[in-house]
N, C-alpha and C positions, 0 to 999 in steps of 0.2 A: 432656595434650592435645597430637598432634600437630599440623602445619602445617596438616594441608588441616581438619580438625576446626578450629580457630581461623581457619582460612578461612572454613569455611563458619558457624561464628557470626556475623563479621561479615556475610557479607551477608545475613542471616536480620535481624539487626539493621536494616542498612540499607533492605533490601525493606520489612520491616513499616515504617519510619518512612517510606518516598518512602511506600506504599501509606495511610498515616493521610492524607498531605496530598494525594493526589490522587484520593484515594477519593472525598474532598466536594468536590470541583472537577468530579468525573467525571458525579457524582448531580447535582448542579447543572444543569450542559449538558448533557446527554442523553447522554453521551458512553461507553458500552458497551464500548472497545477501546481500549488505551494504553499506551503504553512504561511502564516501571517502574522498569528498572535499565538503565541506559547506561554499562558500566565506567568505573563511580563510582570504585570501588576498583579502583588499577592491574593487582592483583595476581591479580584476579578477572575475567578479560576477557570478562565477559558481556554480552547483552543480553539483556531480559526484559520479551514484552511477552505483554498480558495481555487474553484475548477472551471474553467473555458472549454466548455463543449465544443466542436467540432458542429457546422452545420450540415443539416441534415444532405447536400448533393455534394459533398465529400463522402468519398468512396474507400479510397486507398491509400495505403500510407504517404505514397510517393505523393498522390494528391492532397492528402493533411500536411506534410513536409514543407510543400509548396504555397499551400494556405496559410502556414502558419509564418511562415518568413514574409509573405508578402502581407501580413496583418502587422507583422514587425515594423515592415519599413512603412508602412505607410503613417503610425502612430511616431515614427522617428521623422516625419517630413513632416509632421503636423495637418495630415491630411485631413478635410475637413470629413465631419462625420467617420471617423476610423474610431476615433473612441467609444462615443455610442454604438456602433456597430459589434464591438467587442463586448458593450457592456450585457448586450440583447443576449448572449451567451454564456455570462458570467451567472455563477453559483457560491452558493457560501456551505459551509458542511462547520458547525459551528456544536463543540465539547462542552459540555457543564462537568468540571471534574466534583468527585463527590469529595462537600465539604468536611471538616473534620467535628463538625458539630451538625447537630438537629436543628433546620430550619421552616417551619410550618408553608407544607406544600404549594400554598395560596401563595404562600409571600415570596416563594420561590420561581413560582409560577411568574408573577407579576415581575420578579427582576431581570427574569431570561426576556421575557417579552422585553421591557425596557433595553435589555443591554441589543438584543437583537435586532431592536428599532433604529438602535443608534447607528448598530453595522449597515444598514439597508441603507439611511441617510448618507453614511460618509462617502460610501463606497457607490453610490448610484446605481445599487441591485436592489431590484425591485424585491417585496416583502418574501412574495411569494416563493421567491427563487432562493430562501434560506432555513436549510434544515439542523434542529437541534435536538440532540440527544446528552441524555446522561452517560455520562463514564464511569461507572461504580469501580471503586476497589476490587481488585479479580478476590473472588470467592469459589471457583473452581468454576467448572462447566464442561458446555464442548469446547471443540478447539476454538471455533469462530463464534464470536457472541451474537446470537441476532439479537435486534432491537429491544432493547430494554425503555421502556415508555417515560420520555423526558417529559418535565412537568409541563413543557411545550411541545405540544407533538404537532407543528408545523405544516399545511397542508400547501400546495404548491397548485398556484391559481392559472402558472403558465404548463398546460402539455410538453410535453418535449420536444418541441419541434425543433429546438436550439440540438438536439439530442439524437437526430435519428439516423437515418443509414437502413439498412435492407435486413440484416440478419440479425443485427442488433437493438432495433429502434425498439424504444417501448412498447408494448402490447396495448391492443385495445385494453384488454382489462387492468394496465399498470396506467395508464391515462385515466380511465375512467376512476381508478384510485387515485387518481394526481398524483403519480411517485416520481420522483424528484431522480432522473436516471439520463443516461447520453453515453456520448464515445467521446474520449479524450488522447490526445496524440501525446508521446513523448520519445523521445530521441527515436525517431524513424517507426513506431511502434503505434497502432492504436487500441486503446484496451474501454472494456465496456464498463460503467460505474454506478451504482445504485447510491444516492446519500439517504435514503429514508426507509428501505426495509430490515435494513442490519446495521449494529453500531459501526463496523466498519465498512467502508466503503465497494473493497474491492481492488483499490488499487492500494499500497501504502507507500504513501512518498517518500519517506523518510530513505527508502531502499533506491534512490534512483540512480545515486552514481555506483550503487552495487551492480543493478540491472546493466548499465552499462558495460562496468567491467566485466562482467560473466558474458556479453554480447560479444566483446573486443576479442575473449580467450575461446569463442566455442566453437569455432571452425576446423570441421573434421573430427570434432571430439563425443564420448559418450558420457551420454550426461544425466545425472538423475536430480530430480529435483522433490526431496521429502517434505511432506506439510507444503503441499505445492499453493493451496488455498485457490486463487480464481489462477494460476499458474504464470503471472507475470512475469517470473523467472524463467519460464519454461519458451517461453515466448522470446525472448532474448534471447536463449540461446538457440532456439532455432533459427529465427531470422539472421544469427550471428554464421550460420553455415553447420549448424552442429551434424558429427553422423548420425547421432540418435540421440531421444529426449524420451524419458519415462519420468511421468510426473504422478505420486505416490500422494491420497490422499483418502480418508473418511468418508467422505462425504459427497454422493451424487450430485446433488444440489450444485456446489463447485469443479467438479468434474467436470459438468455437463457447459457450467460457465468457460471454465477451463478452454473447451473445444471452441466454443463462441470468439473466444478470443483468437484462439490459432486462424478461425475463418477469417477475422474480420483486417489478420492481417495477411491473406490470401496462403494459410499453410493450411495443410489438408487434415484435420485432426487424424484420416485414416493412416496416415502415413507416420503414426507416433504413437507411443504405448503411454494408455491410460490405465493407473493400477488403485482398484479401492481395495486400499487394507492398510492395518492400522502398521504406522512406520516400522516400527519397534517388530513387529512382527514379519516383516518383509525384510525389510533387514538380516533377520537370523535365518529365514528360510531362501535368501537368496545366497548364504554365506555356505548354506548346507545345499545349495544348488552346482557349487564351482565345480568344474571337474579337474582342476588344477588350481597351482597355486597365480593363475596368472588374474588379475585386477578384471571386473567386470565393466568400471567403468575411470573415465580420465576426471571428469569435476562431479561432483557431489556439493549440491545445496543442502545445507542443516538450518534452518530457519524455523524452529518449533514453536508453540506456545507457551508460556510462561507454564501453565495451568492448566490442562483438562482430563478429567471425569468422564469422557463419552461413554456413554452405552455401547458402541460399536466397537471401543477401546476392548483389548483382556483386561490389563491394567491401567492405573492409573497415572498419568505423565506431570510430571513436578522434576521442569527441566532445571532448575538449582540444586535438583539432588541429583539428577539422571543423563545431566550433559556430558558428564567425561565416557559411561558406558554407551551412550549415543555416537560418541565422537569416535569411538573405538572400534565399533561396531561397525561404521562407515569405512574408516582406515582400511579395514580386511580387505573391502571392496573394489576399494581403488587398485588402480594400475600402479605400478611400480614410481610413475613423475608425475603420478593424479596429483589436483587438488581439493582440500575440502573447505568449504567456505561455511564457518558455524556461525552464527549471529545467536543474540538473542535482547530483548530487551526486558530481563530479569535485573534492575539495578542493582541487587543483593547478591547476585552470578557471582561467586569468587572464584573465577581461574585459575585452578593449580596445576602448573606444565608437568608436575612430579606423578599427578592421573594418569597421564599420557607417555609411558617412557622409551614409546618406540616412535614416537613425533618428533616433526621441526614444526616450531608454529610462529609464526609474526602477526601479530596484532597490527589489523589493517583500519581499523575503525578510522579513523582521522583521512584515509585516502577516500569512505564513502560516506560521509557526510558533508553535504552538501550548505550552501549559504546559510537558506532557511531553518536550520535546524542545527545550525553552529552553538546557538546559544543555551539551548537542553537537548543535548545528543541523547536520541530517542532507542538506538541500537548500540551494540557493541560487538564488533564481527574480528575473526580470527581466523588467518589461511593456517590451513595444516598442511604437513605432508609428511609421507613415511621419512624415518631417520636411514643414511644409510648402512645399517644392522637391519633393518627389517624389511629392505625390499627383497 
């Protein structure tokens, strides 16, 4: 047995044992979509995470809600064919992180295919239904990376039919491309998810008991949601009862995703403000809009990107240097007992409360990371809110 063959045992190994324990964690909370493998093993620098389409005559949340408990119990009764059933809409969405040395494309080529064979075998998802891309080192960009071409660029031999639904099913010409796409439910929510035209997906899991929490607070409240991206935040907090949702972003392309999602969970994108313009900029010209000093809005999302360069940017955003003037920036905005929720997954982010000296902030990180994601905490998120000198 060669290297990458003993490679890929182990994490065939490891996969099926994370998957025994969070498989009944998953069934438990409702929970459809979930990291799996987080280069656990140093040698194997993958991430592997894992998504349950919704079948195509699921419509409505209420109806995925109901779909999705009753696929619970019946895999908890041992019902016969409930696992297979499950598996026919099972996906993989599988990370090559970039190594720290130079490894000849060919041979890299050939270890992704091996490792990726081995996940299709352990886990009884058929080949086709596994998408991998590289995750280079951020080098700047736009906000949202599209697809940077893994040495395996994986074609998806099943349509979407695991995947479809009316406003959101794949297109004739995203099938006839085989792109690897569906609707996925989470906590009462279904949101629409691409694994193979952009490194990232669309949905980001790692954010889910954020998502939640900004659902539980947004009743009656106004709410902005900056670097809104496909707006899963925005979506929370509308279905949470919000009075209003302005979701602030770049980029049409997400925007337009953005509204798909409000459809898909029966909110009217008409009835919510969509804003393209660069954060930073919206910001200061909404702050030079107040006609008083009264808060524009009660929560504010800060979830930026590490990195981007855009063209559609004035400047450029490098939030390790630019989070406290960001954070400040949003403050102004707030209402008097707003909150602001900053995240970011900048590892190198040094938070200094002494930036901030008209703040209260608690460090909430530990309350939204979730099982999956216990073992490399992916974000790190911090409530603020005015000191009382500065309401």
């Amino acid at each position: 047995m060669d290297k990458t063959q003993e490679q890929a045992q182990l994490l065939k190994n490891r996969v099926s044992k994370n998957f025994k324990q969070l498989r009944k964690w998953a069934r438990k909370n409702s929970v459809t979509c979930f990291r799996l493998y987080d280069r656990d093993i140093p040698e194997i620098p993958l991430s592997i995470d894992l998504y349950e389409f919704l079948p195509a005559d699921i419509q409505t949340p209420e109806e995925a809600q109901a779909f999705v408990q009753a696929q619970a119990a019946a895999e908890s009764a041992n019902e016969p064919g409930a696992a297979a059933r499950r598996l026919e809409r099972t996906f993989l969405k599988v990370f090559l992180y970039e190594r720290p040395y130079e490894k000849p494309e060919e041979e890299e080529r050939a270890w992704l295919e091996a490792m990726t064979d081995a996940l299709a075998e352990c886990l009884g998802v058929d080949k086709g239904r596994v998408a991998a891309k590289t995750r280079a080192r951020e080098k700047g960009g736009s906000q949202y990376a599209q697809d940077r071409k893994a040495p395996q660029d994986r074609k998806a031999s099943q349509a979407q039919e695991a995947g479809g639904g009316n406003s959101l099913a794949c297109d004739e010409s995203r099938r006839k491309a085989q792109k690897l796409c569906g609707r996925a439910y989470e906590n009462g929510s279904i949101f629409f998810v691409d694994l193979e035209s952009y490194l990232d997906t669309g949905l980001f899991l790692d954010m889910r008991l954020a998502r939640a929490m900004i659902k539980a607070k947004s009743a009656g409240k106004r709410v902005l949601n900056l670097f809104c991206y496909t707006s899963s935040f925005s979506v929370a907090a509308a279905s949470g009862g919000a009075k209003s949702v302005n979701s602030v972003d770049l980029s049409n392309t997400y925007l337009e995703w953005s509204k798909k999602n409000f459809s898909l969970n029966g909110l009217e994108p008409d009835s919510f403000e969509w804003t393209k313009a660069d954060a930073i900029a919206f910001l200061d010209q909404a702050a030079a809009r107040r006609e008083n000093s009264a808060g524009l809005y009660d929560i504010i999302i800060l979830d930026p990107p590490t990195f981007s360069n855009s063209k559609s940017a004035k400047n450029t955003l490098d939030t390790k240097r630019d989070w406290a003037a960001l954070c400040e920036k949003c403050l102004k905005l707030l209402d008097k007992d707003g909150e602001l929720y900053f995240s970011t997954n900048a590892k190198t982010l040094k938070f200094d409360p002494a930036l901030l000296p008209g703040a209260r902030w608690t460090d909430i990180t530990e309350r939204t990371i979730d099982l999956d994601f216990k073992t490399k905490k992916s974000h790190r998120m911090w409530l603020l809110q005015k000191s009382q000198e500065t309401k």
